[in-house]
C-alpha positions as semicolon CSV with decimal commas, in nm:
position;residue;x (nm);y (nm);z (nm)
1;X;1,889;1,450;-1,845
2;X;1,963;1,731;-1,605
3;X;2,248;1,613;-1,277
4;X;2,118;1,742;-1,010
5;X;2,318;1,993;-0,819
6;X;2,469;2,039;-0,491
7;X;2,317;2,163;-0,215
8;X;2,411;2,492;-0,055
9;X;2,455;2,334;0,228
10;X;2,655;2,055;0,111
11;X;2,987;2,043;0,329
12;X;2,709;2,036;0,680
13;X;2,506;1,770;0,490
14;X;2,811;1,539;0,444
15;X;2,922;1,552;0,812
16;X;2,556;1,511;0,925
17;X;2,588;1,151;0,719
18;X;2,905;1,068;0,845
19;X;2,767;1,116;1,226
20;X;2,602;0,851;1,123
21;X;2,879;0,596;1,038
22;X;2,614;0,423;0,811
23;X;2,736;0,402;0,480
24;X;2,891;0,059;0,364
25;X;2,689;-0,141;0,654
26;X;2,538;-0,417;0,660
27;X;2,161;-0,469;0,552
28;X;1,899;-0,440;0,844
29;X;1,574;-0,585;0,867
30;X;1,405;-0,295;1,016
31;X;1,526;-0,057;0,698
32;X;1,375;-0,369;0,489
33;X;1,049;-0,369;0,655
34;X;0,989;0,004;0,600
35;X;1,027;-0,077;0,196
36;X;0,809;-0,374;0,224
37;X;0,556;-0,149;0,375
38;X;0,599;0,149;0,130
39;X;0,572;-0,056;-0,189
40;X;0,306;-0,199;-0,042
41;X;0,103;0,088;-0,018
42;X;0,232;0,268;-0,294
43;X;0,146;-0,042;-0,560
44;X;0,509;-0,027;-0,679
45;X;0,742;-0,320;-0,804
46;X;1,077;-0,160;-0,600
47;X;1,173;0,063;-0,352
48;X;1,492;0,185;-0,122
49;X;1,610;0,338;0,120
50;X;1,887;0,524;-0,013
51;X;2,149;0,766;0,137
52;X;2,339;1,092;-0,113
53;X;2,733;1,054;-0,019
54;X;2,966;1,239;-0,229
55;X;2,966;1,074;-0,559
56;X;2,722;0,822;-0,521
57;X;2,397;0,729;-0,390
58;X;2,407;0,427;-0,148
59;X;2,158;0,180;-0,113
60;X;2,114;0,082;0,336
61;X;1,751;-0,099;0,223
62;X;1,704;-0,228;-0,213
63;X;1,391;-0,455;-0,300
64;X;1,269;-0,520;-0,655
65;X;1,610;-0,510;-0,782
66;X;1,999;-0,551;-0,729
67;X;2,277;-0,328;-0,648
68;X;2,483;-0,168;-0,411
69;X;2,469;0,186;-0,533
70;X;2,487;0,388;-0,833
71;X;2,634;0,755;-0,944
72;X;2,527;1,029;-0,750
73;X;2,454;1,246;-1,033
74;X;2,202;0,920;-1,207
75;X;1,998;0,960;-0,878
76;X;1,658;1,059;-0,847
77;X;1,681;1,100;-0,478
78;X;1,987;1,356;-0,547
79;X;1,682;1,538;-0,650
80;X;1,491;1,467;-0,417
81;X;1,760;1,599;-0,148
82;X;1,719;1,944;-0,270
83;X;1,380;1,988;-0,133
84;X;1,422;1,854;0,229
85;X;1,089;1,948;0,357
86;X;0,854;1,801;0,037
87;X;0,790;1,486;-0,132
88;X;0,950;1,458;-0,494
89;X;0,687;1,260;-0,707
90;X;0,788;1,186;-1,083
91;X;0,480;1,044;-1,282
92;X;0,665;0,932;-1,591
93;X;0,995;0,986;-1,616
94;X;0,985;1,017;-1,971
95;X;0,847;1,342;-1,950
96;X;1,047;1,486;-1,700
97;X;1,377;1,658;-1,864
98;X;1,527;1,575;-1,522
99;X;1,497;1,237;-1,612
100;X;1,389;1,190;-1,931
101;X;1,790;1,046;-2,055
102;X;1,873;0,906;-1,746
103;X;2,009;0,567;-1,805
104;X;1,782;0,401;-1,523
105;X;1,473;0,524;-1,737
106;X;1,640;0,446;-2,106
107;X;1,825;0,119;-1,975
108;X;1,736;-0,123;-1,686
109;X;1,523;-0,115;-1,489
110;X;1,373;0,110;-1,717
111;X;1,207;0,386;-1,425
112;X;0,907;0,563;-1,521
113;X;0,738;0,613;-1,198
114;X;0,961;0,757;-0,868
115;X;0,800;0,885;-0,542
116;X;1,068;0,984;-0,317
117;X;1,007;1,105;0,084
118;X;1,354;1,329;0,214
119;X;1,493;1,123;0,491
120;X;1,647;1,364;0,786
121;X;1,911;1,439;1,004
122;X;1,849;1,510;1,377
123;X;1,952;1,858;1,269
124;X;1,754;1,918;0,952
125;X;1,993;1,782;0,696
126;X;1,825;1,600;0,380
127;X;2,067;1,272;0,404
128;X;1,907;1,048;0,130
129;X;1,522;0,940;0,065
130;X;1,257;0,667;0,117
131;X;1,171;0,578;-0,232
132;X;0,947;0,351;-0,424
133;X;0,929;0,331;-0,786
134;X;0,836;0,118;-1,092
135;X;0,841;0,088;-1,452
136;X;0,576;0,157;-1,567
137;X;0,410;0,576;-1,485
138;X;0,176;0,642;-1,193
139;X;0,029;0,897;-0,945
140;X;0,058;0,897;-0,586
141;X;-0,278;1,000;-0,415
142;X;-0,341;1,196;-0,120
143;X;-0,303;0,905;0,166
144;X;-0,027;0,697;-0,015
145;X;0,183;1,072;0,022
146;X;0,104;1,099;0,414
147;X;0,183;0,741;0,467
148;X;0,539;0,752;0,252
149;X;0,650;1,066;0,450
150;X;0,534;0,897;0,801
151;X;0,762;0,601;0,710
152;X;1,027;0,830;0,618
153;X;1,026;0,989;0,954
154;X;1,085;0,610;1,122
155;X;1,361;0,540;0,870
156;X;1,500;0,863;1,026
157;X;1,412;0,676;1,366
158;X;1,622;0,416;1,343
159;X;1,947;0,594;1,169
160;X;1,931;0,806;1,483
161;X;1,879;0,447;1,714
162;X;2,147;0,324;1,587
163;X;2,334;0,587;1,671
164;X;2,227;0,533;2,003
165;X;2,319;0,195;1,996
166;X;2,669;0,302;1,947
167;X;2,684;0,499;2,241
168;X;2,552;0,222;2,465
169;X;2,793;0,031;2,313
170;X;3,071;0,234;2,398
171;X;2,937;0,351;2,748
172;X;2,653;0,020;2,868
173;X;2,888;0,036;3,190
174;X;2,750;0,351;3,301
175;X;2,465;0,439;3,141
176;X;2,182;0,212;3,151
177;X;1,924;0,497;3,087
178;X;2,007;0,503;2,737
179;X;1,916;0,137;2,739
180;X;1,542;0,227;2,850
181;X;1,526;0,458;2,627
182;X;1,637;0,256;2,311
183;X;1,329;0,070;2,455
184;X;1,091;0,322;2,416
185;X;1,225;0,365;2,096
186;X;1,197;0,010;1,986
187;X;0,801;-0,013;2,162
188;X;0,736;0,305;1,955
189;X;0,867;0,206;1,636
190;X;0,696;-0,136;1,648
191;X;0,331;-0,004;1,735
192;X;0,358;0,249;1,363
193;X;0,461;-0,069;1,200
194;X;0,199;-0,253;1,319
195;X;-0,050;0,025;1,272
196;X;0,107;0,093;0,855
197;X;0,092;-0,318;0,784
198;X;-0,247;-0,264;0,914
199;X;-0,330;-0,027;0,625
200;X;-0,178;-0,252;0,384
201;X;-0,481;-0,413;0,403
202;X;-0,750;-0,162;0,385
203;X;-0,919;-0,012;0,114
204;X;-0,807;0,400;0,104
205;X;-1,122;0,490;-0,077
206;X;-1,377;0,285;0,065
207;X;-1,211;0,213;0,406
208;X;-1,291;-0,117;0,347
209;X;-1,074;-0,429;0,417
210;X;-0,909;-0,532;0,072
211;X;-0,829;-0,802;-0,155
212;X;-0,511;-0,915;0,073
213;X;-0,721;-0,914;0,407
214;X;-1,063;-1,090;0,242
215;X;-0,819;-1,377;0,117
216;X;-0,648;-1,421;0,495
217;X;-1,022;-1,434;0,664
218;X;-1,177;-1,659;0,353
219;X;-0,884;-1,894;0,439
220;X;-0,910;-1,841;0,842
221;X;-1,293;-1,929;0,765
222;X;-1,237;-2,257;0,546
223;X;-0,999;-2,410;0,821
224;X;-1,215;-2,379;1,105
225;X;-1,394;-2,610;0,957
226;X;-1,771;-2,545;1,117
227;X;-2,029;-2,727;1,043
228;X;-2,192;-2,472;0,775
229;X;-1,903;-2,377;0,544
230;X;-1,885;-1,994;0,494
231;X;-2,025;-1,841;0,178
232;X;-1,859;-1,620;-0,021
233;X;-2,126;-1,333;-0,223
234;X;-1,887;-1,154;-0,534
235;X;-2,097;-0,863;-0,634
236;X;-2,056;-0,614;-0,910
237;X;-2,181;-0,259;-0,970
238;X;-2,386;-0,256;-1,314
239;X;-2,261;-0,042;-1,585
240;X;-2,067;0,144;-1,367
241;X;-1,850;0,228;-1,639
242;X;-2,134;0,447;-1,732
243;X;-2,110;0,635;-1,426
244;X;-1,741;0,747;-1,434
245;X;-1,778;0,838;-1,836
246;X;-2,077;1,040;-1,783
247;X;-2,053;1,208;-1,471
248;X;-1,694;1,168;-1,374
249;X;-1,439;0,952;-1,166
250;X;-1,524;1,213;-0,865
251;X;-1,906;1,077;-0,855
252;X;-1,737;0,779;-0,923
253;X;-1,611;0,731;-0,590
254;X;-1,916;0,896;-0,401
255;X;-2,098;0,606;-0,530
256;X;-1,808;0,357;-0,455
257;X;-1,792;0,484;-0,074
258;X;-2,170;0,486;-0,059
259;X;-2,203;0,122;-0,130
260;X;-1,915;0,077;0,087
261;X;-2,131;0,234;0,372
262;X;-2,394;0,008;0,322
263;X;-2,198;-0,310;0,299
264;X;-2,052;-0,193;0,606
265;X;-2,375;-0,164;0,816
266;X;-2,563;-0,475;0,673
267;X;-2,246;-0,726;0,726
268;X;-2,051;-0,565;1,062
269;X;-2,044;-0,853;1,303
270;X;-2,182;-1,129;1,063
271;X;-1,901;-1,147;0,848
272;X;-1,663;-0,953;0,623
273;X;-1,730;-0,690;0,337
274;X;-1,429;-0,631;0,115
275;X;-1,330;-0,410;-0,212
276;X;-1,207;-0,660;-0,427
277;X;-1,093;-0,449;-0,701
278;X;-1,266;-0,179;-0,916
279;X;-1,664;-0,165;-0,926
280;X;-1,624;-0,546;-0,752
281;X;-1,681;-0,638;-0,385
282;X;-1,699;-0,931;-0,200
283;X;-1,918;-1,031;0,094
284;X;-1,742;-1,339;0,324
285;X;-2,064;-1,484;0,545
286;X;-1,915;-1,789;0,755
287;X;-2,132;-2,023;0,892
288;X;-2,424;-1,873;0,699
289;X;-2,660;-2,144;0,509
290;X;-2,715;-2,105;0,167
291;X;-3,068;-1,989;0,179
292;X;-2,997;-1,697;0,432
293;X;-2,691;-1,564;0,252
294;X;-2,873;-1,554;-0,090
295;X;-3,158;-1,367;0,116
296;X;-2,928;-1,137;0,256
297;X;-2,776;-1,075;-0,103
298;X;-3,096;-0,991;-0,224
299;X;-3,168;-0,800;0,049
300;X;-2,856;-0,612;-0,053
301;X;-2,962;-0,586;-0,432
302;X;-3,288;-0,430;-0,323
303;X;-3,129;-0,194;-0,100
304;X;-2,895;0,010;-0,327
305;X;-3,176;0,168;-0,504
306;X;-3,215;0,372;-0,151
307;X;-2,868;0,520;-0,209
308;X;-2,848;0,898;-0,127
309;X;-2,618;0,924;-0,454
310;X;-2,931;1,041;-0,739
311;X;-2,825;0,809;-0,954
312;X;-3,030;0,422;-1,072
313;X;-2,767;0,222;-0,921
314;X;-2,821;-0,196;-0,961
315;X;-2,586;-0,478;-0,845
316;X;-2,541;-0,851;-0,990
317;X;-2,430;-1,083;-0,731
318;X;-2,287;-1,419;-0,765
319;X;-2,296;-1,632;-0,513
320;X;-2,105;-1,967;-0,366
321;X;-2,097;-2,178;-0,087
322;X;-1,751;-2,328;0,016
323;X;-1,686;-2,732;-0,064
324;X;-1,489;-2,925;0,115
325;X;-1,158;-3,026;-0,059
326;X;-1,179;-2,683;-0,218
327;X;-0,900;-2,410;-0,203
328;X;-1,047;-2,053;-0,122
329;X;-0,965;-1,907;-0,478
330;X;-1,145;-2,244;-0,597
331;X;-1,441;-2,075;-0,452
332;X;-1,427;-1,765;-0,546
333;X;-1,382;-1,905;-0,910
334;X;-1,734;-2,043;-0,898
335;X;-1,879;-1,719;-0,702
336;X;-1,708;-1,515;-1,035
337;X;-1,880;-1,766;-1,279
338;X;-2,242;-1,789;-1,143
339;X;-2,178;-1,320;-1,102
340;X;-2,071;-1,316;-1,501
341;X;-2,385;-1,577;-1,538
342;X;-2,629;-1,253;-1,354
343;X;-2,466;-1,017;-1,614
344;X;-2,529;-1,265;-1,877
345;X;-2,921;-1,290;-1,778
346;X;-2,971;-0,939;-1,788
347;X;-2,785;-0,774;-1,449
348;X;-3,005;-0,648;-1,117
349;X;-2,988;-1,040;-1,036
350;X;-2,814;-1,276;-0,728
351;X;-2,742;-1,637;-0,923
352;X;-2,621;-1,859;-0,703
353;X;-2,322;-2,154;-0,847
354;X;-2,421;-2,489;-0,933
């Protein structure tokens, strides 16, 4: 393991913090919300918001696991301090030999993967880090990186709101334009959050809604109860295995966000089309009879073959209607069966479930 060192601007960096007067507070939901929405992005198990005082790194915001704070020089994001203007991404720990003996990598909770954004001062001073991180390695791609830093910036939002909460405090007598502004603040910060949750549940590759939003409208669709229950179409690219061994995980994705495309233009405004996971998409038709979703699915079957990608792509499609007394994972179960039934009968196929 390798401490980190001090910054050369150390002595500035500590009064910057204590301008502050944040250490040793309480928790805050806001600071909370910001980690929920960074894991969430990220794929991680835990995540902080953590600020670098003189011995020890302080946790204002701590989900996944316990603790108040830890030895500065066992912190990642003492690292992470010394390069204000840049993310610090660790993909396994392990190999790092800033990291590699570090008892939060050898011991509980046993850190392999650390992505940390610099959180800063009014004035430029690196003060601590948004972080999320997990036990087992990773990679950070291109979008998770923008959105981590944006975040970072509104954690450094509300350190310097509440800092203008404390001067209202002292002065609300006499100066009730701080209290519009605080406002503005407030309006501002709730709009990103909103607009971040928002991309919690999309899809970065395909731009596609994802697993969490498909299961919210399934369920919105099954408790309206209309008179033709929705159908749900689970539908698989064949062998696409294949296509990432043999021509890579770069063509990979062109035919991933091709599909995508197609989904999008066949189902906009007549349901929902979703990346499920992997090769596997999902197709949410409410209030579509039986007979018309399974012609739209083979509509959809017939389709990909007119993919601009030069390769013989082929889906198998299984497809369900909604019961009544069923739970929306009950009917996704039986789309699942009657799609590994398609595979089973030879792929390029829509079977509907019995």
């Amino acid at each position: 393991m390798i401490k980190p060192s001090m910054p050369v601007n150390e002595a500035e960096r500590l009064a910057a913090l204590q301008r502050y007067r944040i250490l040793d507070t309480d928790r805050e939901q806001g600071f909370d919300d910001l980690v929920t929405i960074a894991r969430a992005l990220c794929g991680t198990r835990m995540g902080a918001v953590t600020l670098i005082d003189h011995d020890r790194q302080w946790f204002k915001a701590l989900q996944g696991l316990e603790g108040i704070q830890t030895p500065r020089e066992e912190a990642f994001c003492a690292h992470t301090i010394l390069q204000p203007l840049q993310l610090t991404v660790v993909e396994d720990a392990l190999q790092d030999a800033r990291f590699s003996g570090n008892p939060s990598v050898l011991g509980e909770p046993h850190i392999r993967f650390y992505a940390g954004a610099p959180l800063l001062s009014s004035d430029g001073y690196a003060l601590g880090s948004l972080c999320v991180f997990d036990s087992i390695p990773g990679v950070l791609g291109g979008q998770q990186a923008e959105a981590l830093q944006a975040l970072s910036r509104q954690v450094g939002k509300l350190l310097e709101m509440r800092v203008l909460r404390q001067q209202i405090d002292h002065h609300r007598a006499e100066h009730d334009w701080y209290e519009a502004h605080l406002a503005q603040y407030y309006q501002q910060l709730e709009q990103l959050n909103m607009e971040l949750s928002e991309q919690t549940r999309t899809d970065p590759l395909t731009g596609l809604p994802n697993r969490r939003a498909l299961a919210a409208a399934l369920s919105e669709a099954i408790e309206r109860g209309m008179a033709v229950t929705p159908a749900v179409a689970i539908v698989d690219i064949d062998h696409f295995k294949m296509v990432n061994d043999i021509h890579g995980h770069d063509e990979g994705d062109r035919v991933l966000t091709e599909l995508a495309g197609t989904l999008r233009s066949q189902f906009a405004g007549r349901g929902m089309a979703a990346r499920y996971g992997g090769e596997e998409f999902v197709i949410l038709m409410p209030e579509t009879p039986m007979q018309q979703a399974e012609l739209q699915c083979q509509y959809l079957r017939e389709s990909v073959s007119l993919l601009p990608v030069g390769l013989p792509i082929t889906l198998s499609i299984g497809l369900a209607a909604h019961r009544p007394g069923e739970t929306a994972q009950d009917t996704l179960r039986r789309a699942d069966a009657a799609l590994y039934q398609a595979k089973h009968q030879g792929r390029d196929r829509v079977v509907v479930a019995d």
